[in-house]
ZANUTI-491146 format. One record per residue: residue in one letter; z, x, y of N, C-alpha, C in turn. Coordinates in steps of 0.2 Angstrom, whole numbers, plus 5000, padded with zeros to 4 digits. Each point is the difference from the previous one (the first is absolute). Layout:
<node a,<Z,X,Y>,<Z,X,Y>,<Z,X,Y>>
...
***
This chain:
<node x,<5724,5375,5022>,<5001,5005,5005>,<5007,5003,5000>>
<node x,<5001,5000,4995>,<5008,5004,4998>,<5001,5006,5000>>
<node x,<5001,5002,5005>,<5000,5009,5000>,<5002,5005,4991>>
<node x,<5006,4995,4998>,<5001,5003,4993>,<4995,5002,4994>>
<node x,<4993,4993,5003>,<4997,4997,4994>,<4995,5005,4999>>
<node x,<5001,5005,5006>,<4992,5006,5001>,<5005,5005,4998>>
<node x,<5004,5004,4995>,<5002,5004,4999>,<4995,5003,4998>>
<node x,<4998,5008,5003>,<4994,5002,4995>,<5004,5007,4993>>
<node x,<5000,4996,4995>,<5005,5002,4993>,<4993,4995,4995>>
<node x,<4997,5003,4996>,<4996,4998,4995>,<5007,4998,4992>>
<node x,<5004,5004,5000>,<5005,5000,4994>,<5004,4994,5003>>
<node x,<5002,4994,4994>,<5002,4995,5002>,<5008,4999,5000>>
<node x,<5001,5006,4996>,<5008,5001,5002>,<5002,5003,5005>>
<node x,<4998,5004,5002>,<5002,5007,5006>,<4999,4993,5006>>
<node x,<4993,4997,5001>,<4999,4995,5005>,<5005,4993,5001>>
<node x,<5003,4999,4993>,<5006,4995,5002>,<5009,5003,5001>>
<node x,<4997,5008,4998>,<5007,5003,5002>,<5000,5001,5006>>
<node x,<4993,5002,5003>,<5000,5002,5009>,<5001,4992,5003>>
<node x,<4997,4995,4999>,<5001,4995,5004>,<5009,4997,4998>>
<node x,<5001,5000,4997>,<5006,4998,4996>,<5007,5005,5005>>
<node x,<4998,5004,5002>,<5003,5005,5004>,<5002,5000,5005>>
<node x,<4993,4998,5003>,<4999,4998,5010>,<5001,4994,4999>>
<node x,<5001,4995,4996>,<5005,4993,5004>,<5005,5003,4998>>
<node x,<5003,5001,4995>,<5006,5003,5003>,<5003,5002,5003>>
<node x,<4997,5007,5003>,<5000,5004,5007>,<5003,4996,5006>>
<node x,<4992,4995,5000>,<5002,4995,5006>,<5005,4994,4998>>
<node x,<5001,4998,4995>,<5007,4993,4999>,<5005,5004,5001>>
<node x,<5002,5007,4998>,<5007,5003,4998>,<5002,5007,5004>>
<node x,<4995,5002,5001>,<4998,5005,5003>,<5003,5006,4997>>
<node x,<4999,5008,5002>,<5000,5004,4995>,<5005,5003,4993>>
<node x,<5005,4996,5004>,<5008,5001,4996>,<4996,4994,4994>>
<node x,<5001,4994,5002>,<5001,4994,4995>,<4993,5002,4995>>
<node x,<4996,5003,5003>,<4993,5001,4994>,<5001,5003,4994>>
<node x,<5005,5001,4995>,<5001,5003,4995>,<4993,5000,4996>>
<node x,<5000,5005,4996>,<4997,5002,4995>,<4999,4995,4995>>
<node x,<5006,4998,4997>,<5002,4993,4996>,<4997,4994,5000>>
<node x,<5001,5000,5009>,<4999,4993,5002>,<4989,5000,5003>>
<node x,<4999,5007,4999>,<4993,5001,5001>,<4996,4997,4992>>
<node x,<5003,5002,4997>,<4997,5002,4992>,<5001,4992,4999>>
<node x,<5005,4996,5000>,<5002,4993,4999>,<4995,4994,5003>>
<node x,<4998,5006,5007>,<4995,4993,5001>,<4994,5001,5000>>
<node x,<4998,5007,4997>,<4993,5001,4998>,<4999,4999,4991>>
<node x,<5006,4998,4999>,<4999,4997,4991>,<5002,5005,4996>>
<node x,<5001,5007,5001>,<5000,5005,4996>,<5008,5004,5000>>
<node x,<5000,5004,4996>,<5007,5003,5000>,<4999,5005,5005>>
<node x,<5006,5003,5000>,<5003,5006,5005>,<4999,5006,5000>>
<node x,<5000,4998,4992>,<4997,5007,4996>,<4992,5002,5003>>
<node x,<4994,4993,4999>,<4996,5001,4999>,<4999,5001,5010>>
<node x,<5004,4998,5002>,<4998,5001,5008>,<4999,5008,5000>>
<node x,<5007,5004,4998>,<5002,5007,4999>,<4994,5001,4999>>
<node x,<4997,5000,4994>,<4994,5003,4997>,<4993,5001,5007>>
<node x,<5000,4996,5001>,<4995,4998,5008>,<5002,5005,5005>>
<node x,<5008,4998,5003>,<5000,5004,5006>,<5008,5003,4998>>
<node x,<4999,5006,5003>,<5006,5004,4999>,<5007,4999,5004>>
<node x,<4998,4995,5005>,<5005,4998,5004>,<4997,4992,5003>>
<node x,<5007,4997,5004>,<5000,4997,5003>,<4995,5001,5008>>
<node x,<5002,5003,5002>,<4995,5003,5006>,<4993,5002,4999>>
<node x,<5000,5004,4994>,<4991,5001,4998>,<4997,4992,5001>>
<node x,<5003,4997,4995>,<4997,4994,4997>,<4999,4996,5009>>
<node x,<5004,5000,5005>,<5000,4994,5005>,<4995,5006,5005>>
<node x,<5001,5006,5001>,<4996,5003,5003>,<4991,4999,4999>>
<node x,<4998,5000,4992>,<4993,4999,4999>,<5000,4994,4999>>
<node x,<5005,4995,5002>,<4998,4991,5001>,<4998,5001,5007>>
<node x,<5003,5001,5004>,<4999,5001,5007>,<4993,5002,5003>>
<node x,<4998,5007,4997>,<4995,5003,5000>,<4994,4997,4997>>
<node x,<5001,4995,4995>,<4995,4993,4998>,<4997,4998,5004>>
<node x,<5005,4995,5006>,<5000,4994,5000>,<4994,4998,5005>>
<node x,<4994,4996,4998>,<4995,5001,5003>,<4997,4995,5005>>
<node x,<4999,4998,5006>,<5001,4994,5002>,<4992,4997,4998>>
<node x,<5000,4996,4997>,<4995,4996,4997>,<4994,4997,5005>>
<node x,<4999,5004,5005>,<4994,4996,5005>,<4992,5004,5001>>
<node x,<4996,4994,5000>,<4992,5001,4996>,<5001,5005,5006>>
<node x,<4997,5005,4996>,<4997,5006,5004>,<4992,4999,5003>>
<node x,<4998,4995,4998>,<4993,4996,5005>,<5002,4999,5007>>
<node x,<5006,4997,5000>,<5004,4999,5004>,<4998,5007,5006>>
<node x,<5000,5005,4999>,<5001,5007,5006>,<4995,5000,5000>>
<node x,<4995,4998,4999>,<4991,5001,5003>,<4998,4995,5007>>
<node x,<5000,5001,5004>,<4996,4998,5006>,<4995,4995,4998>>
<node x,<4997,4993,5001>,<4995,4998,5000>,<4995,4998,5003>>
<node x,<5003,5002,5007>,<4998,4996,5006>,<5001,4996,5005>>
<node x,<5005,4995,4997>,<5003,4996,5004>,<5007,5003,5002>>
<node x,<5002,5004,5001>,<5006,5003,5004>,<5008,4994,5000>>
<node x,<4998,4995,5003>,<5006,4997,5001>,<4998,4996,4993>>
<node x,<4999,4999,4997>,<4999,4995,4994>,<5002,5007,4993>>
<node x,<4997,5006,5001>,<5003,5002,4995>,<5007,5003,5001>>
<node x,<5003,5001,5004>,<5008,5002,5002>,<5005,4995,5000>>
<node x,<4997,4995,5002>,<5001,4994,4996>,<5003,4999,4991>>
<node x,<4992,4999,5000>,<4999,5002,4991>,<5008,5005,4998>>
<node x,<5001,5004,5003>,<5005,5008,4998>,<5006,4998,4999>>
<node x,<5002,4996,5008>,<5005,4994,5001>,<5002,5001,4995>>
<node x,<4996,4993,5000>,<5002,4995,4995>,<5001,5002,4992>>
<node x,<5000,5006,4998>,<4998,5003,4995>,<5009,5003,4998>>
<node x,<5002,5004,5007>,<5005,5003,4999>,<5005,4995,5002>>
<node x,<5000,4996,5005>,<5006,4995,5002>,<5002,4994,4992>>
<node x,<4994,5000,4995>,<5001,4997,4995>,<5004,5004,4995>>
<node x,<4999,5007,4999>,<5004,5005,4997>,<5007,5000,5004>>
<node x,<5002,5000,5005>,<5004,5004,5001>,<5006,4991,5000>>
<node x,<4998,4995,5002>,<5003,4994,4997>,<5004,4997,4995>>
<node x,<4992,5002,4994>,<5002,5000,4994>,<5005,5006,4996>>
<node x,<5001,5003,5002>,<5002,5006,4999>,<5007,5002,5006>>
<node x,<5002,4993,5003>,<5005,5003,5007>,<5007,5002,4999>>
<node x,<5002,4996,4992>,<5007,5003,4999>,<5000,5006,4997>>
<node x,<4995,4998,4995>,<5000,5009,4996>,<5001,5004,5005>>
<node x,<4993,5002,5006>,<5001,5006,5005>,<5006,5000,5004>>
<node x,<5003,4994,5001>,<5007,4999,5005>,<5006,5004,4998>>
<node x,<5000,4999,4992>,<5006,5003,4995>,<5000,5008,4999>>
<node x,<4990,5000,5000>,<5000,5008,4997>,<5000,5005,5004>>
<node x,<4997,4995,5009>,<5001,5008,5003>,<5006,5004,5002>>
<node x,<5006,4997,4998>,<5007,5003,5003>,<5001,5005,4994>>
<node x,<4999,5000,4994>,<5002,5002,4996>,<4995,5006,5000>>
<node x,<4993,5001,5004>,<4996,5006,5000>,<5004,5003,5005>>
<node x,<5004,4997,5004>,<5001,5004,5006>,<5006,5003,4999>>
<node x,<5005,4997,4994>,<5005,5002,4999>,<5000,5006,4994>>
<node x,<4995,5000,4998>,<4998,5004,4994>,<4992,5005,5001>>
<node x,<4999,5004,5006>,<4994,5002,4999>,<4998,5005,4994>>
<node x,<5006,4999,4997>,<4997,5005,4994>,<4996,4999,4993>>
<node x,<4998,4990,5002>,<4997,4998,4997>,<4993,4999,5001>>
<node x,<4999,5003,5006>,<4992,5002,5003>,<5001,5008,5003>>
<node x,<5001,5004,4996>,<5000,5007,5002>,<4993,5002,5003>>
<node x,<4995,4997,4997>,<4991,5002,5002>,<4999,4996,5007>>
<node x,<5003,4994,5003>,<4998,4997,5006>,<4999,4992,4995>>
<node x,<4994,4999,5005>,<5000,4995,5000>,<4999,4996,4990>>
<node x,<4998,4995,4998>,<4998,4999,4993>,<4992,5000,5001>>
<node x,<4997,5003,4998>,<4994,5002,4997>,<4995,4993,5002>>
<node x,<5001,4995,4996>,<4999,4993,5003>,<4998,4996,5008>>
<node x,<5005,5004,5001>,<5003,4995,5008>,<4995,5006,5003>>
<node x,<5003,5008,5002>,<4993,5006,5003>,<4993,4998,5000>>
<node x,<4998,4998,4994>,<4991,4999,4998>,<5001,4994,5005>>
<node x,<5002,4993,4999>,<5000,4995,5005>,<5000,5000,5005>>
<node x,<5004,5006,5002>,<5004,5002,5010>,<4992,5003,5002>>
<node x,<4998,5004,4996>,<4994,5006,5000>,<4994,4994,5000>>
<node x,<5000,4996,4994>,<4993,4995,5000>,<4999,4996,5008>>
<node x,<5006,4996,5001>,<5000,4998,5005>,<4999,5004,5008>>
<node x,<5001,5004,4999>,<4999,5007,5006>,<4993,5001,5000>>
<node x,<4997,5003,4995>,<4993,4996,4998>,<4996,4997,5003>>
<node x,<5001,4995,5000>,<4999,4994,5005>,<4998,5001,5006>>
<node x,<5009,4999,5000>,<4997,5002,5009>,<4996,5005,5004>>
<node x,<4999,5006,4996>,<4997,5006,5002>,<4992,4997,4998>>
<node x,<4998,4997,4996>,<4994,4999,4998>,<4998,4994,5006>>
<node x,<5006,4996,5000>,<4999,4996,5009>,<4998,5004,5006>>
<node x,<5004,5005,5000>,<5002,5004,5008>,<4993,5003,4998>>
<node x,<4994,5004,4995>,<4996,5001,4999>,<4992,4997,5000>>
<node x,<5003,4993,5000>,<4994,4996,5001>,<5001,4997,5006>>
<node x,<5004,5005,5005>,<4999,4995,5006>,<5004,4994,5002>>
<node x,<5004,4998,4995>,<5003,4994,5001>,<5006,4999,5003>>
<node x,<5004,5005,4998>,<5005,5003,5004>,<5004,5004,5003>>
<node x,<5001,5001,5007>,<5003,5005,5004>,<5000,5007,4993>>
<node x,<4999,5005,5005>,<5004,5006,4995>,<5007,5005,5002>>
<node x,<5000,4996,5003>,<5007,5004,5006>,<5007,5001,4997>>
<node x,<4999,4996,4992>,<5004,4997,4999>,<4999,5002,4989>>
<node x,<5007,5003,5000>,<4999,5003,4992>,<5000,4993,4996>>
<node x,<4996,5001,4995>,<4997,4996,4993>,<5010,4998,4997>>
<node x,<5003,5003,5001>,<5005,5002,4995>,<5004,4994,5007>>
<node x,<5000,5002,5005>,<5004,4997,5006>,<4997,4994,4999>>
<node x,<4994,4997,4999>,<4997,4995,4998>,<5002,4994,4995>>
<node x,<5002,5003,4996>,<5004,4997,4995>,<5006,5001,4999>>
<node x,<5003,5003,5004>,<5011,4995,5003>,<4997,4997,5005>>
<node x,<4995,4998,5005>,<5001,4996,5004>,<4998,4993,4997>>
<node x,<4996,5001,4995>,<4996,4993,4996>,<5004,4999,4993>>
<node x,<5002,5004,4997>,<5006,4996,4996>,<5009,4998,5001>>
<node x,<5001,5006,5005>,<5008,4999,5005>,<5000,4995,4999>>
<node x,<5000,4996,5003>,<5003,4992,5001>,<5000,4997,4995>>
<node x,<4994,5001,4995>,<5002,4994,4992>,<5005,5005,4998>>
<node x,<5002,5006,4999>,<5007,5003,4997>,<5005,4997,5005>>
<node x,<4999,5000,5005>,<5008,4999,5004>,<5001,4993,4999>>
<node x,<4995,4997,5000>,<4999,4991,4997>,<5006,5000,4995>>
<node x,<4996,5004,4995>,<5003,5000,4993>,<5008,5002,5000>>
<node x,<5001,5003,5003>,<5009,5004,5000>,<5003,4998,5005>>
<node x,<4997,4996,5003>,<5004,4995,5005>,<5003,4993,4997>>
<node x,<4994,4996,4996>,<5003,4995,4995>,<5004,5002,4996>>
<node x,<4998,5006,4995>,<5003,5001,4995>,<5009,5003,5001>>
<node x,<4999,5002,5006>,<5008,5004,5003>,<5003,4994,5001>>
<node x,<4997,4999,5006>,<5004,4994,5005>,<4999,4992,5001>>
<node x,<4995,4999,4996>,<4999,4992,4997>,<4995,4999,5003>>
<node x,<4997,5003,5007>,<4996,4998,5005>,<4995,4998,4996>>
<node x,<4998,4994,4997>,<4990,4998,5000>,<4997,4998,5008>>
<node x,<4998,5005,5000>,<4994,5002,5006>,<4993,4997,5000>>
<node x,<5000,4997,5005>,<4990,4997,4999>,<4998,5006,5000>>
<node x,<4993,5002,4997>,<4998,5005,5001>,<4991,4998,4999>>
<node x,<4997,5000,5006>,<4992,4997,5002>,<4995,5007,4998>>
<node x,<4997,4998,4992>,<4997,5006,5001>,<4991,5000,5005>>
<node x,<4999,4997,5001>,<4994,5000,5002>,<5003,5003,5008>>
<node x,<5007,4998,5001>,<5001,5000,5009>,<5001,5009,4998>>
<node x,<5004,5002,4994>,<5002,5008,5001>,<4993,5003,4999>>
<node x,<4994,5001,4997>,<4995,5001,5001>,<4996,5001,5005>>
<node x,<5000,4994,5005>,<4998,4998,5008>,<5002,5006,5005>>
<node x,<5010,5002,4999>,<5003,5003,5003>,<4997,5007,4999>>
<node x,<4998,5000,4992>,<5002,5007,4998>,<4995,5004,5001>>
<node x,<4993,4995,5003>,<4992,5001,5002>,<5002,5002,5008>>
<node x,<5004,4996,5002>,<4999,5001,5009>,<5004,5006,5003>>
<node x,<4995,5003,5000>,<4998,5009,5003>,<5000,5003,4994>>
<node x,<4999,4999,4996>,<4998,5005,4995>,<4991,5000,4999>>
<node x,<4998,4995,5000>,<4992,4998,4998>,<4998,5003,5006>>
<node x,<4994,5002,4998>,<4995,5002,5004>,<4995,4995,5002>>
<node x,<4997,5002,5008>,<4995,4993,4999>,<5002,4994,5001>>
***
């Protein structure tokens, strides 16, 4: 569940230069990412980086623009059990975002200090996810299952919010927070569910 491990890059260089990049990105942040120090840990020369990407900035912009979060899109289909399948979703993303807590801790300052590194918006990746998951709930609020009062889109900051502020809470200020997925669920159901 390695967010780096889902680069979608078929060329196995350009794929170890883009990941090679963004931990760097996030260990040193946008000054300490040199080119040098890219090329070095993707195994290839500097040269051969050049030859790929014309800059420093191209190369981290279309890693960014990669990165894809690795969660089974079976996952965004309804099955019928409502609290058992958002459930399922939980647990799907609280596992990503865990696994993956220092990397996101380290890389979002560096997006915020650098928006020039996502000039299109969001990564291509993360949008399909934000959109599959919106998905969801609309095909919920559709079957009846849940209120519709309430945006698909707005649905999903309320049901993922708290595992990200989980996450940037530990990872900022040390805080390991119990976090009860079955009770956030419960919560996330009361006054949303219909019926």
């Amino acid at each position: 569940m390695y967010l780096l491990a889902n680069l979608d890059e078929p060329d196995p260089t350009r794929a170890a230069l883009l990941r090679s990049g963004l931990e760097l990105l996030a260990e040193r942040g946008y000054k300490g990412a040199t080119t040098r120090e890219i090329a070095r840990r993707a195994g290839v020369s500097e040269v051969t980086l050049f030859r790929h990407y014309k800059n420093k900035q191209t190369l981290l912009s279309e890693a960014i623009n990669r990165i894809s979060p690795p969660v089974n899109q079976a996952l965004f289909v309804p099955k019928g059990n409502l609290e058992a399948d958002l459930l399922a979703l939980l647990e799907a993303i609280s596992g990503l975002l865990e696994f993956n807590k220092g990397f996101v801790v380290r890389l979002l300052p560096e997006l915020m200090r650098h928006p020039e590194l996502h000039p299109e918006g969001p990564a291509a990746g993360f949008a399909h996810t934000f959109a599959a998951a919106g998905g969801f709930f609309q095909r919920c609020q559709q079957m009846g299952l849940l209120r519709s009062d309430e945006s698909p889109q707005q649905m999903v900051v309320a049901f993922v919010g708290p595992l990200v502020a989980r996450v940037l809470l530990s990872g900022v200020w040390g805080l390991e927070l119990p976090f009860d997925l079955k009770a956030h669920v419960r919560g996330f159901l009361e006054g949303r569910k219909n019926g």
